[in-house]
DOLODO-585266 format. One line per 8 residues: number of its first residue (from 0); for each residue x, y, z of C-alpha. Coordinates in steps of 0.2 Angstrom, whole numbers, plus 5000, padded with zeros to 4 digits. Layout:
NUM = X/Y/Z; ...
This chain:
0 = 5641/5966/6117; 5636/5981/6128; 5644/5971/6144; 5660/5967/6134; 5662/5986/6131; 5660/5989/6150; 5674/5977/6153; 5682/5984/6141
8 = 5682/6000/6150; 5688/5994/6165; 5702/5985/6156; 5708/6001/6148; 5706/6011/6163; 5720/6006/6177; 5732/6004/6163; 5739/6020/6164
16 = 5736/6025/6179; 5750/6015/6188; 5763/6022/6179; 5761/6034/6164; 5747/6047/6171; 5757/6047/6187; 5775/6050/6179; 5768/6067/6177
24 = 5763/6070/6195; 5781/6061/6201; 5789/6074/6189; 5779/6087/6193; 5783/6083/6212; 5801/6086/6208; 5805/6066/6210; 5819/6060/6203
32 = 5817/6054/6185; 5828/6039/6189; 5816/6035/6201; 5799/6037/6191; 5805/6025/6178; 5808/6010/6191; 5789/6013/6193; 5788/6004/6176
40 = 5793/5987/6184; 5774/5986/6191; 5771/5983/6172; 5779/5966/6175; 5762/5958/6182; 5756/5959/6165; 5770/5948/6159; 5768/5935/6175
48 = 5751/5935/6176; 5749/5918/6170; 5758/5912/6186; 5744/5913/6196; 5729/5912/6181; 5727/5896/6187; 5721/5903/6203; 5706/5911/6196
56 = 5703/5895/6184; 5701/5881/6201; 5696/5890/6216; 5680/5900/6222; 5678/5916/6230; 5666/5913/6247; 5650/5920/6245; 5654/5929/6225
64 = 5655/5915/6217; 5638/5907/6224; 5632/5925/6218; 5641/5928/6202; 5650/5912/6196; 5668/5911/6199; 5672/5921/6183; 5663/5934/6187
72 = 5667/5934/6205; 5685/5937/6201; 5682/5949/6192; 5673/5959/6204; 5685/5955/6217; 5698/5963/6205; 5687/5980/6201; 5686/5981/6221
80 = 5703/5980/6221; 5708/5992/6208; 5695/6006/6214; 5705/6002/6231; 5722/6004/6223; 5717/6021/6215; 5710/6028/6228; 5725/6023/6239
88 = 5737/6032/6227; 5725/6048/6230; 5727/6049/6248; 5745/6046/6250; 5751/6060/6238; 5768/6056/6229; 5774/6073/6239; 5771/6065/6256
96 = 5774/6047/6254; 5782/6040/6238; 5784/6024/6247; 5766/6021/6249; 5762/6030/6232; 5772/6014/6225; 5765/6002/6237; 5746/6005/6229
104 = 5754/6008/6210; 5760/5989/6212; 5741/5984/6219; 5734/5992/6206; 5744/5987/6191; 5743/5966/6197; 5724/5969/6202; 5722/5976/6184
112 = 5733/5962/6178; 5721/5950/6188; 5705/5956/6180; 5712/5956/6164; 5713/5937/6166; 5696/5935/6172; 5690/5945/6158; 5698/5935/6144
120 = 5692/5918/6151; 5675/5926/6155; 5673/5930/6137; 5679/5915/6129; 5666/5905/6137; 5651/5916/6135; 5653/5915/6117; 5640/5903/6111
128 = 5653/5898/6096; 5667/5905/6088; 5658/5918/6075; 5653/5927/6093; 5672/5929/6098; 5677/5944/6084; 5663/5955/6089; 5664/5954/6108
136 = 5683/5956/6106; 5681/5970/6093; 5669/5978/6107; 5681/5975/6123; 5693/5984/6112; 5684/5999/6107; 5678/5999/6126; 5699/5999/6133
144 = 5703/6014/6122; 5688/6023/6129; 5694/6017/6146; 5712/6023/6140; 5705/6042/6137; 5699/6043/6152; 5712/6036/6163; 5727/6045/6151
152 = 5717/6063/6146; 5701/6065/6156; 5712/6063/6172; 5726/6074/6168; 5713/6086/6163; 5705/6085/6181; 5722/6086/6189; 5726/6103/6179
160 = 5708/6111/6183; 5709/6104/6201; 5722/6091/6208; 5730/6074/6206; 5722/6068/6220; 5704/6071/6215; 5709/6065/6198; 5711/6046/6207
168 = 5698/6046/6216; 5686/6050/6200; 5695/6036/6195; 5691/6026/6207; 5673/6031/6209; 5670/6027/6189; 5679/6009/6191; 5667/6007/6206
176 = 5652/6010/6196; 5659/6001/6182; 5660/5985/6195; 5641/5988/6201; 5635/5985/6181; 5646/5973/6179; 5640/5963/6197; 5620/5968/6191
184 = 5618/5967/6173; 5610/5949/6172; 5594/5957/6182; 5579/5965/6173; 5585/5980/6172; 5603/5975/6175; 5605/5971/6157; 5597/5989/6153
192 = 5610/5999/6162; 5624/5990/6154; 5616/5994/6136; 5613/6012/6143; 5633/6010/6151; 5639/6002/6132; 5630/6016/6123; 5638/6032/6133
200 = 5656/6025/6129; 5652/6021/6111; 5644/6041/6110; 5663/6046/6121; 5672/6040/6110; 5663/6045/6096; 5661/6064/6102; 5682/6065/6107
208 = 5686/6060/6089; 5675/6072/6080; 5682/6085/6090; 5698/6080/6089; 5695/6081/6068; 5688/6100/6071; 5706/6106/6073; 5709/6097/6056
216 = 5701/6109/6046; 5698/6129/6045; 5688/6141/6059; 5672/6142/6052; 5673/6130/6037; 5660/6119/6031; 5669/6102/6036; 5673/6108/6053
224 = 5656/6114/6055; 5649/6097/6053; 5661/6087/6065; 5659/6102/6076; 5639/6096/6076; 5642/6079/6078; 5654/6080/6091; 5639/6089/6101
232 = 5627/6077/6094; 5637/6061/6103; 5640/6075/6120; 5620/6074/6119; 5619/6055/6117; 5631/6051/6131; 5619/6064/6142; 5604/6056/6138
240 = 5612/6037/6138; 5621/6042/6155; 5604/6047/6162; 5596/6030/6158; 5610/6020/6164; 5610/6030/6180; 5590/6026/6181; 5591/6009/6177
248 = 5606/6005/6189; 5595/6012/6203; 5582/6000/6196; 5594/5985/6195; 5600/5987/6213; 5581/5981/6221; 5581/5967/6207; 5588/5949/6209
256 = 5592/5938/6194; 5586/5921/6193; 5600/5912/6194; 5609/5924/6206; 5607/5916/6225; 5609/5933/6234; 5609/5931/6249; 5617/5947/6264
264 = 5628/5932/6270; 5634/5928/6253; 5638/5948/6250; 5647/5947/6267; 5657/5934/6266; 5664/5940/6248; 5667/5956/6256; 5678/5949/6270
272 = 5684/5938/6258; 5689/5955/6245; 5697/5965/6260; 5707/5948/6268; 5714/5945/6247; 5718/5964/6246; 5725/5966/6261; 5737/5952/6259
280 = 5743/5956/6242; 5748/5973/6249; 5756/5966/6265; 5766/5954/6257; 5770/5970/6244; 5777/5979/6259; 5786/5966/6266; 5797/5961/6248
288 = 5798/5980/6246; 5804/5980/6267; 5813/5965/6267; 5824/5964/6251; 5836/5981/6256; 5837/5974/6274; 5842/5957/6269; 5857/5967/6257
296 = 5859/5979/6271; 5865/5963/6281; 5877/5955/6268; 5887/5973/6267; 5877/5977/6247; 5870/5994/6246; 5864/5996/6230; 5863/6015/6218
304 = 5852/6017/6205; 5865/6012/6193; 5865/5995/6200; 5847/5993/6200; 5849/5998/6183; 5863/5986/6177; 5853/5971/6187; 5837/5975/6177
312 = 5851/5972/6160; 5855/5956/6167; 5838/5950/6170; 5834/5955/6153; 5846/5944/6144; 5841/5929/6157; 5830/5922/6147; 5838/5921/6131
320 = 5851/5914/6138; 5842/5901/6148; 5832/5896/6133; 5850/5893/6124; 5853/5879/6136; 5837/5869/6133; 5839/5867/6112; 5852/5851/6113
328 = 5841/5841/6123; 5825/5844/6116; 5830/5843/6098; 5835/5825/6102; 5819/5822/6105; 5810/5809/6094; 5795/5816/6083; 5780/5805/6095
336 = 5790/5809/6114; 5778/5813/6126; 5788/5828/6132; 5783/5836/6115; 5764/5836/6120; 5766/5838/6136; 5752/5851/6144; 5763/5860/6155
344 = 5777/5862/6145; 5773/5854/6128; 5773/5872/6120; 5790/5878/6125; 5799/5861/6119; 5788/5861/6102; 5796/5877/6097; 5812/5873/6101
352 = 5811/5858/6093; 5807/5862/6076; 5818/5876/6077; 5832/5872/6084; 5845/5886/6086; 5835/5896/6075; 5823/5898/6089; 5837/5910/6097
360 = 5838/5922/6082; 5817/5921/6084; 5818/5926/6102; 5833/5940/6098; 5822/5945/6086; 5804/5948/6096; 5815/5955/6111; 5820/5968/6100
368 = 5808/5974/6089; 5797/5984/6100; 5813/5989/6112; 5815/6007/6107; 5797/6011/6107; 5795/6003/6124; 5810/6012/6132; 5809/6027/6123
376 = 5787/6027/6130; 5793/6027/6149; 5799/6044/6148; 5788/6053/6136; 5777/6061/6150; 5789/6065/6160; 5798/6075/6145; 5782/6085/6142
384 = 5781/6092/6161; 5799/6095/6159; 5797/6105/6143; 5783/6114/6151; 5767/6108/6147; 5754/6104/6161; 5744/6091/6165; 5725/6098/6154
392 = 5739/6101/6139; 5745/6083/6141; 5731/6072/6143; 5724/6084/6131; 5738/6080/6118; 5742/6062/6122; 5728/6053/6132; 5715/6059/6120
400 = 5720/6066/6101; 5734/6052/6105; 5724/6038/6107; 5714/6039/6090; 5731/6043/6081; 5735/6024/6083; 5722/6017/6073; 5731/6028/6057
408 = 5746/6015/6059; 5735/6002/6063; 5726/6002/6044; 5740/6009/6036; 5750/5992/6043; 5734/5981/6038; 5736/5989/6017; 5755/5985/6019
416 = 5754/5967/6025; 5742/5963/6009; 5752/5974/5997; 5771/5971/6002; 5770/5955/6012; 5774/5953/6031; 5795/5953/6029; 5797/5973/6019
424 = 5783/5978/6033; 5794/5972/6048; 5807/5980/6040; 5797/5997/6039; 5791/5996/6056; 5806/5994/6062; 5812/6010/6054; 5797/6022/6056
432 = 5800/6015/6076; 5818/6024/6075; 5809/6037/6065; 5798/6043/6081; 5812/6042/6092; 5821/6054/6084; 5805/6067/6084; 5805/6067/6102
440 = 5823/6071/6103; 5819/6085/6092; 5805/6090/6102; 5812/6090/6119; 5822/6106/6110; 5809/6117/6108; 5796/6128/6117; 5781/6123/6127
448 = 5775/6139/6120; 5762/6129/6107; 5757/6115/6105; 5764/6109/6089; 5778/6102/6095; 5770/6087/6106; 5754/6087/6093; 5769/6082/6079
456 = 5779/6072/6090; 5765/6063/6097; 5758/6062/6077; 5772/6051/6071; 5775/6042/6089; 5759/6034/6088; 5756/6030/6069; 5773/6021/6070
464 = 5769/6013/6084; 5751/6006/6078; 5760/6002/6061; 5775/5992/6069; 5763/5984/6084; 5751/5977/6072; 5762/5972/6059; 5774/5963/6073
472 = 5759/5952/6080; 5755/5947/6062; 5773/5941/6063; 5772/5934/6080; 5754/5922/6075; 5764/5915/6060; 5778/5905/6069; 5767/5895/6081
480 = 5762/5880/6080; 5742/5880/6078; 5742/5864/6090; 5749/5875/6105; 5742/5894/6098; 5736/5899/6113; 5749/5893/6124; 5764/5898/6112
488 = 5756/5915/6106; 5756/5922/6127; 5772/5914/6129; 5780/5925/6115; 5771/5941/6120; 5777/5937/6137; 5796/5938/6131; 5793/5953/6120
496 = 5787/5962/6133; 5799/5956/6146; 5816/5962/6141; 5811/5979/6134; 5803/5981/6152; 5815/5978/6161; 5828/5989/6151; 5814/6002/6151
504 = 5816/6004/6171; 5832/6011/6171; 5827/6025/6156; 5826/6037/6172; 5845/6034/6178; 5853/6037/6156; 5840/6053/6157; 5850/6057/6173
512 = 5867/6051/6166; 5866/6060/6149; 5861/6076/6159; 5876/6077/6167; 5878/6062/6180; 5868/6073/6194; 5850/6071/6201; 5843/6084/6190
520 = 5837/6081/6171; 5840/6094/6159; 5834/6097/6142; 5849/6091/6133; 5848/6074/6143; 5830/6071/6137; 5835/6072/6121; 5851/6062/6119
528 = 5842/6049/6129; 5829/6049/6116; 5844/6048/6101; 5850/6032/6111; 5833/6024/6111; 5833/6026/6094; 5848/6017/6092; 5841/6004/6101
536 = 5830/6002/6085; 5845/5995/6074; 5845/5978/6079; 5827/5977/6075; 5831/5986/6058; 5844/5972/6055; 5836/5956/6058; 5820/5961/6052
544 = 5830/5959/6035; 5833/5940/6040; 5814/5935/6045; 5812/5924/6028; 5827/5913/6036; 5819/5911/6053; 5810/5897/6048; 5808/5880/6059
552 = 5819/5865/6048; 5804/5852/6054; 5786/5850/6053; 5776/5849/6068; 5773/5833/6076; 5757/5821/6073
């Protein structure tokens, strides 16, 4: 449990540092906002991931994996890699080289994207049976939205006080640490410093919220009075707890586990092995990012922004429309083919073939739903440095009273489930989504003098979007077929993800466009840019009226 809340951590962390905490120092930097938001294509190793996840399931890391297992080994690799990433992004400084700003931004988001996949196997099988899964996931989650402070409040707060740069490379120095525990906590006092590690982010967490519920109530009231103590209660605990953990790491570090075979050779190898992996992603980074415009360059295309924008449209509706082709052949299908249980693509024809062309509808549907928040969400940062706020205000606002906002719209989605059913709760998801949308084209229009503005805005933002995320994976765990849930479920999530990213990247350029066509954003563009991705909302609104009639016309096969 205490280890599952370190990884948890390092999870959270990276996630929005390759894009979302740097949109402000890319805005702030004076970059084009059509350019920030094609930072957002990095987010796409999330959605691929499982292309190379069988990497990580059949091969060894030299020397780690003789150390660590090859689970764990991964996943160490992957730390390494992300603490490399943030550092890298540090030292090359948006303002000097945004070339090699998004060079580490796309190391770090697949490196996070890699350990997430390690993670998720690694926790699976330490389970000892299935009542153990709920907890340790319950504590991996509570550990990512502690990571997610951090990485989207704490380092926008060290970038106001100080600078961007030393923001990453704090960064970087926790996820190193974090990677230590994690390569240690099997020894004696290994397991001591992760339980010391778990309990200083359970007492962060604790602490930020019962601050954040001070402002709630009147100066000098009784109620503020006591979650003003207990907010310095937890500050106390994450003190004391810090110090242990810092004691036992040390003690740890001259420790070997029994069934660790350490050996300098072993730590040596995985090392070469670590700087060989890392360098090669990067390198082979550089040279797509290198060789794709000179290969246009050659053919006579020179693409603008706009194109870039138009092809990332196109890419979106790929798969839709490649899906469309499949659904004659597979529904011919007898009931006992093998291509139905196949392991490689047994899932894809499954759902197709119970659904048939309802299976489109279903795919329109989950492409959809989410698509206003998500292209709405790429430009929220860069619309509160533009209205004025800096970064302390920001991370203050969204990275940490943000974060706890959520789980209002997450129970509030759990009350409605039970109480109205799954279709009327689509339905209101869909709507509060359009709802939130609109606040921040209202809040665009008004001063940076005070807070209130990005406090409300933020306020109904993320309640909508922790009620319309939980009631849409409720939605997406009912349509797949139990025989292929693992399979089917990260396939779906895949798709949803997929199209609203890719339409997300070219937010930036309509922020541009509605601002007048120029290179410069203005006030008025950031708000009719945020009318339009509420728009973008009514599709959802209308199919989620149909989801009683996107059911599949055949039972699941034997």
């Amino acid at each position: 449990m205490a280890m599952m809340l370190v990884l948890g951590f390092t999870a959270g962390l990276p996630f929005l540092l390759y894009f979302s905490t740097l949109s402000v120092w890319l805005e702030r930097s004076e970059i084009d906002v059509a350019l920030i938001s094609f930072f957002s294509f990095f987010g796409l190793s999330y959605s691929f991931k499982f292309l190379w996840a069988p990497i990580l399931d059949r091969f060894d890391i030299p020397g780690f994996s003789k150390m660590f297992g090859r689970r764990r080994a991964w996943i160490f690799v992957a730390q390494l890699s992300v603490a490399c990433a943030m550092i890298g992004i540090g030292i090359a400084d948006p303002t000097k080289n945004l070339g090699a700003t998004a060079l580490f931004s796309f190391l770090l988001a697949f490196s996070s994207a890699t350990q997430d996949i390690g993670i998720d196997a690694w926790r699976i099988e330490a389970a000892k049976d299935d009542d153990e899964q709920a907890p340790l996931a319950a504590a991996y989650q509570y550990g990512y939205k502690v990571g997610m402070i951090i990485s989207g409040g704490v380092a926008l707060v060290i970038a106001g006080v100080a600078s961007f740069n030393l923001a990453y490379v704090s960064m970087a120095a926790i996820m190193a640490t974090a990677a230590l525990v994690f390569a240690v906590w099997d020894r004696p006092s290994g397991l001591k410093a992760a339980a010391g590690a778990g309990v200083a982010l359970l007492a962060v967490g604790l602490f930020v919220g019962f601050g954040e519920l001070t402002a709630l109530f009147d100066d000098g009231s009784f109620s503020q009075n006591i979650f003003a103590f207990l907010s310095l209660a937890f500050k106390a605990v994450t003190a004391l707890s810090g110090l242990y953990f810092v004691y036992a790491l040390f003690r740890a570090m001259s420790e070997t586990a029994s069934d660790q075979s350490f050996s300098f050779s072993a730590v040596f190898q995985g090392l070469v092995f670590s700087a060989i992996a890392i360098a090669s992603v990067t390198a082979a980074a550089a040279g797509i990012g290198i060789l794709i415009p000179l290969a246009l360059e050659l053919i006579g295309i020179t693409p603008s922004k706009g194109d870039v924008a138009k092809t990332a449209i196109y890419l979106a509706a790929a798969p839709i429309l490649l899906c469309a082709l499949f659904i004659s052949p597979v529904r011919k299908l007898a009931a006992d083919s093998r291509h139905l249980k196949h392991p490689a693509y047994g899932a894809f024809a499954d759902f197709f073939w119970r659904h048939g062309y309802i299976a489109l509808l279903i795919i329109c549907f989950v492409s959809f739903y989410r698509l206003s928040d998500i292209v709405m969400g790429i430009m929220a940062k860069p619309a509160y440095s533009h209205m004025g706020y800096g970064p302390e205000q920001i991370g203050l606002a969204s990275g940490i009273y943000g974060v706890w906002v959520v789980f209002i719209g997450v129970a509030a989605a759990g009350v409605s489930a039970i109480s109205l059913g799954l279709k009327r709760s689509l339905i209101i998801g869909a709507i509060v989504s359009v709802f939130g949308n609109v606040i921040f084209a209202w809040m665009v229009l008004q001063s940076s003098d005070s807070l209130a503005p990005i406090l409300i805005a933020i306020t109904a933002d993320n309640i909508a979007g922790g009620y319309a995320g939980t009631i849409f994976i409720a939605y997406m765990s009912s349509f797949v077929n139990k025989s292929f849930a693992g399979t089917q479920y990260a396939i779906f999530s895949s798709i949803y993800s997929l199209g609203p990213k890719l339409l997300a990247a070219s937010s930036g350029y309509l922020v541009n466009q509605f601002s007048g066509g120029g290179d410069e954003a203005t006030t008025q563009g950031y708000s009719t840019f945020f009318l339009y991705a509420a728009l973008l909302g009514i599709p959802a609104i209308l199919l989620s009226c149909f989801t009683n009639s996107m059911k599949p016309d055949r039972s699941p096969p034997d």
